[in-house]
Structures are given as C-alpha cells and as structure tokens.
C-alpha positions in Angstrom: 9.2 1.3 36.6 9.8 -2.0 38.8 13.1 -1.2 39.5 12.1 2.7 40.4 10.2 1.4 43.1 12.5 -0.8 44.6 15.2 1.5 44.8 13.2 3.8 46.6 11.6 0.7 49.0 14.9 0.1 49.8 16.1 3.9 50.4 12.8 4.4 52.7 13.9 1.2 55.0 17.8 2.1 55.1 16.4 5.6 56.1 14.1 3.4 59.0 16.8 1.2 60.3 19.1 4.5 60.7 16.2 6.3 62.3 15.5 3.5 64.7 19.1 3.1 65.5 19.1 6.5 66.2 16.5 6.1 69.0 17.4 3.2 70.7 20.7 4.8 71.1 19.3 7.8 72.6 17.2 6.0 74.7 20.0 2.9 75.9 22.9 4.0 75.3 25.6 1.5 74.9 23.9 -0.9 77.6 23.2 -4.4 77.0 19.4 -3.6 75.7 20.9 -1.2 73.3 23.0 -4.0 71.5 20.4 -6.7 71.8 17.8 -4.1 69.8 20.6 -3.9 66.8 21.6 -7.6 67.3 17.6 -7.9 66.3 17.0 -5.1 64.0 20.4 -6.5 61.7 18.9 -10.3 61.5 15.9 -9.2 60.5 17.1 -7.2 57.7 19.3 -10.1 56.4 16.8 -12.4 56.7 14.3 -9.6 54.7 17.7 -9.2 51.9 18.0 -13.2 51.4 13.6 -13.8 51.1 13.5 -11.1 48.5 16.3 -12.9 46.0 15.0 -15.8 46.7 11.6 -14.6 44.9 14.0 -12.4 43.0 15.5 -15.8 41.8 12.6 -18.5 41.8 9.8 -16.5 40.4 8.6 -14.7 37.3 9.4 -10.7 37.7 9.4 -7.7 35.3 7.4 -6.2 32.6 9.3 -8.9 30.3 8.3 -11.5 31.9 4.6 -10.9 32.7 4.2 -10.0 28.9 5.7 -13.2 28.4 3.1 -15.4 30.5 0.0 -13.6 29.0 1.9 -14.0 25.3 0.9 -17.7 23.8 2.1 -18.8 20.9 2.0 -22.2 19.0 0.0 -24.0 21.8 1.2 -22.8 24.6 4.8 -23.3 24.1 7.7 -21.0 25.9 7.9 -18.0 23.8 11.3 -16.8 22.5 13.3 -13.2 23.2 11.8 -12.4 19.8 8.3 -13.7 19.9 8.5 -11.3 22.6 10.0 -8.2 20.7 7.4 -9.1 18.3 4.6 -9.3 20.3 6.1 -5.5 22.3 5.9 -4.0 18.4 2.3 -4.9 17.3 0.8 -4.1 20.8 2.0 -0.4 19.7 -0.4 -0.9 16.3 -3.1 1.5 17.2 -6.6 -0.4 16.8 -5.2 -4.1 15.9 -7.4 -6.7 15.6 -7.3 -10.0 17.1 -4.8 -12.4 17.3 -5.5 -16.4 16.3 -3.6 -19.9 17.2 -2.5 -22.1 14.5 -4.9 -24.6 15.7 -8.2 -22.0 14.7 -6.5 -21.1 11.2 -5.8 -24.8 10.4 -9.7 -25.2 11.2 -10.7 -22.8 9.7 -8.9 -23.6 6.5 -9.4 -27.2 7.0 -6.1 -28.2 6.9 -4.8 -25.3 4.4 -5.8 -27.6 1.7 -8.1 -24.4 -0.4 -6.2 -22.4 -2.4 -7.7 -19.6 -4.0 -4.4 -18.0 -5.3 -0.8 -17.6 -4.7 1.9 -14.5 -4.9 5.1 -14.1 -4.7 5.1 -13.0 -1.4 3.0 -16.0 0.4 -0.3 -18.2 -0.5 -3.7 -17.4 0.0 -6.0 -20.0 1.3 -10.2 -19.4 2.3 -11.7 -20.4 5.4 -14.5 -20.0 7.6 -14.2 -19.1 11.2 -16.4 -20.5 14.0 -19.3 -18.0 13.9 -19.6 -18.5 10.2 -17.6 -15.4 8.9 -15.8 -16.5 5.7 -11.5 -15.6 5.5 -9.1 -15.2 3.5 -6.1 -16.4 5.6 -2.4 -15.3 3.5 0.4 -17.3 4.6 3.8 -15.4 4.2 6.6 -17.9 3.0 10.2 -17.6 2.7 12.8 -17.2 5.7 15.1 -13.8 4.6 12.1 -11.1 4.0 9.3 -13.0 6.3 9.5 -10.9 9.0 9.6 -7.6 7.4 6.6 -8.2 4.8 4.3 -9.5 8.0 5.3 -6.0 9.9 5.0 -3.7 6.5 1.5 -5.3 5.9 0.2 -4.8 9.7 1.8 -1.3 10.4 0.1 -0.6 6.9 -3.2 -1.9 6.8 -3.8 -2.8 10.5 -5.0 0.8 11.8 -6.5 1.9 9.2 -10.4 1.6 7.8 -11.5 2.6 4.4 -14.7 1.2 2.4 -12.1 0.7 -0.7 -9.2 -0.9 1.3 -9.5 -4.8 2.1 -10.4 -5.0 6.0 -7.5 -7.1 8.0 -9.2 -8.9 11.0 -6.2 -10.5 12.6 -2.8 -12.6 12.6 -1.0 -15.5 13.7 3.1 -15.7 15.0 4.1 -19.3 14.7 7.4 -20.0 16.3 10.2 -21.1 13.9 7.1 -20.9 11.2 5.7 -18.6 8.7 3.3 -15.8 9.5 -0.6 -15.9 8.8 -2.8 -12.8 8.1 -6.9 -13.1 8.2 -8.3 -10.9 6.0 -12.0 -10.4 4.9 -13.3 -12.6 2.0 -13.8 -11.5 -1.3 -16.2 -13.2 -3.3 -15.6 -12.4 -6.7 -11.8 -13.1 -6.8 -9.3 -10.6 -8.0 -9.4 -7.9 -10.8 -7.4 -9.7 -13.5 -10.0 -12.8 -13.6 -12.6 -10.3 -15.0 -10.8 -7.9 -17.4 -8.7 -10.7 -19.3 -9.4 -13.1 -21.8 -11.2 -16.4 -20.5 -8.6 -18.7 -22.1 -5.9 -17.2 -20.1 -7.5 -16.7 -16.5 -11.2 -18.1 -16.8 -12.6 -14.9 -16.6 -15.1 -13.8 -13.7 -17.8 -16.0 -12.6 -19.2 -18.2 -15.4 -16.6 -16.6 -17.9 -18.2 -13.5 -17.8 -16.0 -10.0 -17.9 -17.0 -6.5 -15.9 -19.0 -4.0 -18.0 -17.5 -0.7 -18.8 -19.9 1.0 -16.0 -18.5 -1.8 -13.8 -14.9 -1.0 -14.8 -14.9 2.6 -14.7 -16.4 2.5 -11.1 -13.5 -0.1 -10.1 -11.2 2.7 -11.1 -12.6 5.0 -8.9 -12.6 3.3 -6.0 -8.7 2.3 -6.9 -8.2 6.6 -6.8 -10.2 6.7 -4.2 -8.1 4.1 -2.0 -5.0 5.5 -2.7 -6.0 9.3 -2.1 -6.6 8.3 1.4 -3.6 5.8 1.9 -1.8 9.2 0.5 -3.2 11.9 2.1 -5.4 10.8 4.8 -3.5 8.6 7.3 -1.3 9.7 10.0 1.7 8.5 8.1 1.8 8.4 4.2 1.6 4.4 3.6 2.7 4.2 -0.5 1.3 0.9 -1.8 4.3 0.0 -3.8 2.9 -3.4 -5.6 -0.5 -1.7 -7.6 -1.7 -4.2 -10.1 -4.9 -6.1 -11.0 -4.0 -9.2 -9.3 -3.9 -6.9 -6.0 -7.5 -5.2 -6.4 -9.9 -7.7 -5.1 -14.0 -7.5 -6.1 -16.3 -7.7 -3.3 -20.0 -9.0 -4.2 -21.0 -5.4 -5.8 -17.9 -5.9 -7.7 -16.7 -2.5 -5.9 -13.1 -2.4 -6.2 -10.9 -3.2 -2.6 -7.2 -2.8 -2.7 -5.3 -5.5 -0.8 -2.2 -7.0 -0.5 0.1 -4.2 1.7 3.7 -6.8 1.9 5.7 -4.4 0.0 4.3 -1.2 1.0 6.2 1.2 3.3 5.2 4.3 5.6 6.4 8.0 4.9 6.4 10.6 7.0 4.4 14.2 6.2 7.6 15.9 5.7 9.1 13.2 3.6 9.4 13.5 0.0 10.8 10.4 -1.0 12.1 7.1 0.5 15.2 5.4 -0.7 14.2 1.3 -1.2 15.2 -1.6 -2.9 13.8 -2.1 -6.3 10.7 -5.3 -5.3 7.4 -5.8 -6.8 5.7 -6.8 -10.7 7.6 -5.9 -13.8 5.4 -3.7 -16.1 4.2 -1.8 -13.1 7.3 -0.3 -11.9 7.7 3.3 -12.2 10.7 4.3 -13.8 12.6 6.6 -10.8 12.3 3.3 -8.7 14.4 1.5 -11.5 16.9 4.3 -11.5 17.0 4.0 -8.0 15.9 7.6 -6.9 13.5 6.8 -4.5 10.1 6.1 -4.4 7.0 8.3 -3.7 3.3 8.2 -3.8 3.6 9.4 -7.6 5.0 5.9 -7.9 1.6 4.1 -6.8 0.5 6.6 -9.4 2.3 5.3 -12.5 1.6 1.7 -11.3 -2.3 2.5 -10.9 -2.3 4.3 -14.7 -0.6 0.9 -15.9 -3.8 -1.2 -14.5 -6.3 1.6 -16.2 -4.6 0.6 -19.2 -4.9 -3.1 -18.6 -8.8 -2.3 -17.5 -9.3 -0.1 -20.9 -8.1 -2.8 -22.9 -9.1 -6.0 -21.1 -5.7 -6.9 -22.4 -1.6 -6.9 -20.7 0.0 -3.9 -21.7 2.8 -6.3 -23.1 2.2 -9.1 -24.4 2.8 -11.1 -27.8 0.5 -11.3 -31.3 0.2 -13.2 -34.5 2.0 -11.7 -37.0 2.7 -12.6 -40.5 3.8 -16.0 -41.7 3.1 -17.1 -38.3 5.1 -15.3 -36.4 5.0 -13.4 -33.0 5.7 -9.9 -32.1 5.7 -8.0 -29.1 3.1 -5.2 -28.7 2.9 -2.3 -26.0 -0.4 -1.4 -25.2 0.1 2.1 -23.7 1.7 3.4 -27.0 -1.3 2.5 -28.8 -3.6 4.2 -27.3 -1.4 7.3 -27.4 -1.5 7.1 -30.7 -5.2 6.8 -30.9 -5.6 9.2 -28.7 -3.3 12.0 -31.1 -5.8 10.8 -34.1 -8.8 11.3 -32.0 -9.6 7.6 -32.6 -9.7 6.4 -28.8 -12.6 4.6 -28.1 -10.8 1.8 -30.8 -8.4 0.8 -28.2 -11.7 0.1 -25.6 -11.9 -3.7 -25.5 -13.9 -5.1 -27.8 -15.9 -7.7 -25.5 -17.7 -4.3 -24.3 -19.1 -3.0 -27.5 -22.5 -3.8 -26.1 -22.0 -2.3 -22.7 -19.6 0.4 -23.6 -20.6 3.7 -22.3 -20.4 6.9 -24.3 -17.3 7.9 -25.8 -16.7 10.8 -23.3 -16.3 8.8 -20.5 -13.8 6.5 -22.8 -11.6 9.2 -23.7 -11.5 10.4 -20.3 -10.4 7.3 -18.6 -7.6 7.3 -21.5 -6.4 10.3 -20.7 -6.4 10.0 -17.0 -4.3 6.5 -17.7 -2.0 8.7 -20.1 -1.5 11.2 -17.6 -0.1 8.7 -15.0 2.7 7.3 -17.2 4.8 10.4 -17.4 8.1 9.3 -17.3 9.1 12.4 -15.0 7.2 11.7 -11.5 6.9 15.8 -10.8 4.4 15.9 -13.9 2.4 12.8 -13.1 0.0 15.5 -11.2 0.2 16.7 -7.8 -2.2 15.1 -5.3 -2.5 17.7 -2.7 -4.1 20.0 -5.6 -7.1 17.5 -5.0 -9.3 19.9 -2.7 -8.4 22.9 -5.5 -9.8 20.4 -7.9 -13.0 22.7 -8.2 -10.9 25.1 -9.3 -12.1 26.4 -12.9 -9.7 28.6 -13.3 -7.3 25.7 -13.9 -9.1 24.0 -16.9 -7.8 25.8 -19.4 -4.2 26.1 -18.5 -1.2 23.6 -18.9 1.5 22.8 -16.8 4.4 23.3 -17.7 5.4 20.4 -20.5 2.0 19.3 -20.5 0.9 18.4 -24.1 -1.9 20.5 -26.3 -5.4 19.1 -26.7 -5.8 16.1 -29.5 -6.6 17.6 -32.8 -4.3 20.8 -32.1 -0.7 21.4 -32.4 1.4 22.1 -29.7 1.1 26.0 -29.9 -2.5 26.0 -29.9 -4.7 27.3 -32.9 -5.5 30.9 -31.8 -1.8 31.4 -30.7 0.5 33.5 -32.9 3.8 32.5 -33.6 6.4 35.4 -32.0 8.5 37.2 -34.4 12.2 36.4 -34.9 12.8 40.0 -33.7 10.5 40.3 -31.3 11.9 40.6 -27.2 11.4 37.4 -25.2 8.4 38.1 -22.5 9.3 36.3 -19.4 7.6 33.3 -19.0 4.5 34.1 -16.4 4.1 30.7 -13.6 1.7 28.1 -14.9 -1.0 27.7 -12.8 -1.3 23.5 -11.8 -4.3 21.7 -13.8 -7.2 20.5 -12.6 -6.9 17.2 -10.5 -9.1 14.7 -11.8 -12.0 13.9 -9.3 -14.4 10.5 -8.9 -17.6 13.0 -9.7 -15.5 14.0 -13.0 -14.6 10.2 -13.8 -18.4 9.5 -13.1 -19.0 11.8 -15.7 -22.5 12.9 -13.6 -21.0 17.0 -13.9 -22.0 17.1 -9.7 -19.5 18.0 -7.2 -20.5 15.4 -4.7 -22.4 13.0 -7.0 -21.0 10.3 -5.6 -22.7 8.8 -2.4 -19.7 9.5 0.1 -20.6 13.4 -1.4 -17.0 14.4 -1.7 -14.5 14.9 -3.8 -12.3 12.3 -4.7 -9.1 13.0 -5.2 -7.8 10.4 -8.1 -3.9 12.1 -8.0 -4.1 13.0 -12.1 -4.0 16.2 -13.9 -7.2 16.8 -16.7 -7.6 19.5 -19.1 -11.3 20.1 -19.9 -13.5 17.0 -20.5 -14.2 18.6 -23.9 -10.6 17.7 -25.3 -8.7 15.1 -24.3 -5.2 16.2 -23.8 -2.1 13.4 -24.6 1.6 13.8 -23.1 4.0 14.2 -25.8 6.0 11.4 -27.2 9.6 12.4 -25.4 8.1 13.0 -21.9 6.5 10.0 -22.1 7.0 6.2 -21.0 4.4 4.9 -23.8 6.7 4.4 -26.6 8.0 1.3 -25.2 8.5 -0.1 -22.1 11.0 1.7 -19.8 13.9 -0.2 -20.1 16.6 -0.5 -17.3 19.7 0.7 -17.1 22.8 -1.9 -16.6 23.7 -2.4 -13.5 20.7 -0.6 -11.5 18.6 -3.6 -10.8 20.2 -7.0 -11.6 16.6 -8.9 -11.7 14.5 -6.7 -13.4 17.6 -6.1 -16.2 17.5 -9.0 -17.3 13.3 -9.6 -17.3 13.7 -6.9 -19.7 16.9 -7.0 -21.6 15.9 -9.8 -24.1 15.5 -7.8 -27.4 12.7 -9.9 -28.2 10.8 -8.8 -25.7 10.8 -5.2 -26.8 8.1 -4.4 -29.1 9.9 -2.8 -32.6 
C-alpha cells in the first residue's frame, strides 16, 4: 500500500514540474528568466530526490518494519524475519487472546519449578498470574515439531469457545526458545487420576475415584466437545490425541477436553486428510495405521477407547496374574463384547462402583455406545451429521447395513423367516441410518432437551433402541484383539505392538 502511494506522489510532481515548465516557457520564452526558473525548479527536485533516501535509508519504513517495532519479544530484544512471520500468522487468529513475556510466566510459575504433569509433546507447569487467576502454563519442547504443534494448538483452540473445551488465555514466543501456552486451571487434574487404580496413579483427590453418575456425565460432555469441534466451527478441527490423560476435571468434575498439539483443521468439503501416523498407542484408529487418512470418525474410535477405560476403571491392555504366577495379556474391549453377546454387561462395570453404580440400563448403554465406536471400518462407526435426525423414531428399529442383531437374538432376528432355497432374490431395499445416540439418551432422563443447554447432543454413535443393546459382530470388529499393524506402515507403532507377548491369546 506504501509503495502505491509513492508511485503515484511521484507521478503527481513529475506531472507538476512538466506543467510548470510548461508555463514558464510560455510566459519567458528562452530568455535568461526562463532558464534561471528551471536552473531552480531542477535543484530543488534533486535536493527533494536525495532527502527522501536519506529517510528512505536512515529510518524505519514499511508495514514490516512498523509490525516489527510494536512486536516485543524476549525483553525487548530485535525480533527475527521469523518472529515476525510468526507474529503476521497469529494476528490472522480470529479472537486471540493475550500475549505474555517470559519474565510474567517465569513469575507466575515461580521459576517453572511446579510441575503438575508432563506429555510427550511439552511439560505442564501451574501458576498464578498477577490478579490472582490460577494457570496452567504448557511449555512445548523439542526443536523439529515445536513450531508446528504451537500453531496446530492456537489455530485449533484459540478462536473457539465451548463450556466442554479447556479455555486458552494466551502465549509466549521466545526467540531461539520453546513456546509457552496459558491455559485455564483445572483443579481436579486429569481423567486418568480418577478412573484408575490408586496404586498406579493415586487416584483423584484423597484416593477417591468418580461415581458412575460422575462418569457417565464426563462422557457426555467428551461427545458433546467433539460434536462441536466436528460440526460446529468454521473449519472441522479433528482432535487426533483423545485419551484420559487429555480430558481435564474442572471443580464440578465436568469433563474439559484439552491438549489440541496434534490436532489439525479440515475443511467442510473435506473428507479426509492424509497425516503422519503421531499420537498414544491403544487409541489409534486403525485407517490412520494403514495410512488412509484420518477423519473425525477417528476422534470417534479414540473417544469409544476411553469409554472403555471409564467403564472399567481399568487400561484396555494391560497384564494379569495368571496361573503359577504368571502374566498374561488381557484386552478389555473384547470382554465386554463378550458380555455384552451373553447379556451379562454390567459384570465388566468396575467393581470400585458397586455402591454408586447406577441402574443397569444406563450400564449397557454406555457399553454399547463404546462398542459402537470401535468398528474397525470408519463408514460404520456412525455418521455425525445424522445428529439433528437423532429424533427420528423411525430409525430405532432398523440396522445399518452390517450392523449386528440385538443381544439375546441371532443375526436374522426371531420373527424373521428364513427364504426358501428356490425362492427369487428381492432386491435389497436402502437401510435407513440408526439413531445417533444423544446426551438426553445417555442421561437416560427419556427428554429431548433434558439437559440444561436444552439441545440435543450429538455424541457421533449409532444406537438401536435402549430396550436391547445391540453388539457389532466379531469380524467387523476391532475388539478381538488389538489392531495390529501392518509391516512397514508405521515404523514406531510396529514395533510397540509387534512383541507377541504383548498380544493377549
């Protein structure tokens, strides 16, 4: 824009000089005054020419540079080509928040010396900011994937507000350093500390774990989160890293999803984005491994693992006792398929909540909902946009197609008649979609609009009626074992999971 207007500055005085040239020649002639006027007119133009680049030269000029000035980084100190490239991108973050110095964070944090957890992706350190407000500062480590996390987390979260979604209230750029990122404080820690055994994590606050109520609420508000990072944002944002250590409890124990490093943005028309395989083992979805792409059905297989881990108050993989002291491997999700298929469910439900357990309705339908989302083929894991058909009764009692019968009936149903051997083949009529499964239907309360948002909350999973509940079939299915990688299509998580002891039998 600066340079627009000095080319046309410098096209309006040529155009003057001619013009007044022009006069002074109509008026003098070539007599003496004539040439003294031009003699005059040239100097001061050249003297005009070498005063500009002189300022040109000596002082700050351009959109660049002014961005530069107001940018301060690290103290004060000159800020870099790429500080300023930076600093261009997250100005373009609709509804960023603020931007701290080192020296606030490092008082705030006294020093960094509290640590309240660490990832793979940075450390996590509490603080309390000058007006009292208690922080959650992350510090993102590592040189080759710094940059990108710190932008995937702020294009991610940064513009967006949700009750379920951890609020970011600013960031740091530190020259030649890592990257900070202030979020709100949660008070009650992460997810994992309150649904697994106290010998392992310390469980929650004085060792206690969440009631079933508690859980099954914390589940909702997981659906609920993802439904709008799915459908309700300008651009998709898929999640990517789902897992208990990622859903922090504020002091209602509601459940806030956090930790946006790995996530990435789709657009509307996008089905599918092609990325490299990153994130926790056990909660990959299985077209990631293969490497076709990832989707928001992939949040949804990672978000059926943690129901599992939530139903259980157990890992869906981990080792037990076995005889003459011995260890095997056991995998959570195929057990409680196979209490599901006996109509024995609520056996799987972790036994630390037989006192606070709800009824065994609301078990088997967080079961199935958790079965639903581990369909190894992504198209059947449900289809989210059904969510505001999700009133639809007509769909309760029809399947998809591949969906699995109702426990306690075979595949064909009990009133259906087998065809004759002789009989013509009907064409196959189009299968009306499920029901999506709702937060009023997880709540169990029968109300559309229970709920004190009074909407319907789309949880991204298929449900047949709430009288049955309905379990995939063992070959469409990733509950038999966990999914195990093909060689060569993901170097790292190969061999996490190529050991044959670590495969249940």
């Amino acid at each position: 824009m600066e340079g627009k207007k000095a080319k046309i500055l410098a096209g309006a005085v040529a155009v003057l000089l001619v013009a007044l040239e022009l006069a002074l020649f109509l008026c003098f002639r070539l007599s003496r005054p004539f040439y003294l006027s031009t003699a005059v007119i040239l100097s001061a133009a050249l003297a005009g020419t070498v005063t500009v680049l002189l300022c040109h030269a000596l002082y700050p000029h351009g959109r660049a540079e002014r961005m530069a000035r107001r940018l301060v980084l690290d103290g004060g100190e000159d800020v870099p080509a790429a500080a300023r490239v930076e600093y261009s991108y997250f100005r373009k973050v609709a509804g960023l928040p603020r931007r701290f110095s080192l020296e606030a964070l490092s008082a705030a944090t006294d020093g960094f010396q509290y640590v309240v957890g660490q990832g793979s992706s940075g450390t996590v350190f509490k603080g309390i900011l000058d007006d009292g407000t208690p922080v959650a500062v992350k510090r993102i480590d590592g040189s080759a994937h710094v940059d990108k996390e710190f932008r995937s987390e702020v294009s991610a979260i940064g513009s967006v507000q949700h009750v379920s979604l951890v609020r970011l209230l600013g960031f740091c750029l530190v020259r030649n350093g890592p990257r900070f990122l202030v979020y709100e404080y949660m008070d009650n820690g992460s997810l994992d500390r309150w649904i697994f055994p106290q010998a392992r994590h310390g469980g929650g606050a004085g060792g206690r774990c969440l009631t079933w109520l508690q859980r099954y609420q914390v589940a909702v508000d997981v659906a609920r989160a993802l439904a709008y990072l799915h459908h309700d944002c300008r651009a998709k944002v898929v999640h990517l890293d789902v897992k208990p250590e990622n859903i922090l409890l504020d002091d209602r124990l509601r459940g806030m999803l956090s930790d946006f490093g790995l996530s990435t943005l789709m657009g509307k028309e996008q089905s599918r984005v092609v990325t490299t395989v990153r994130g926790t083992t056990g909660y990959l979805a299985p077209e990631w491994l293969l490497g076709a792409g990832v989707t928001e059905k992939s949040d949804v297989y990672s978000y059926g693992m943690v129901l599992m881990e939530m139903l259980g108050g157990r890992r869906n993989l981990q080792a037990e006792p076995g005889p003459s002291g011995s260890r095997r491997w056991s995998y959570f999700p195929k057990l409680v398929a196979d209490r599901a298929r006996e109509g024995r469910v609520a056996e799987v439900l972790d036994r630390r909540l037989a006192s606070s357990a709800g009824d065994e309705a609301s078990v088997r339908r967080l079961a199935h909902v958790a079965l639903w989302t581990v369909v190894r083929a992504g198209e059947a894991r449900g289809a989210p946009d059904h969510g505001a058909r999700g009133g639809d009764a007509g769909g309760q009692g029809r399947r998809q197609r591949g969906a699995p019968a109702a426990v306690g009936h075979d595949r064909g149903g009990p009133a259906r008649a087998r065809p004759r051997a002789d009989a013509p083949r009907r064409r196959r009529r189009p299968v009306r979609a499920p029901r999506v499964a709702t937060g009023t239907e997880l709540g169990g309360d029968g109300r559309v609009g229970g709920d004190e948002h009074g909407r319907i909350v789309r949880a991204l999973l298929p449900v047949r009626a709430v009288a049955h509940v309905a379990v995939p079939r063992r070959n469409s299915v990733a509950i038999d074992r966990p999914f195990r990688t093909p060689p060569g299509c993901c170097k790292r998580t190969t061999q996490q999971w190529s050991g044959s002891s670590f495969m249940p039998s």
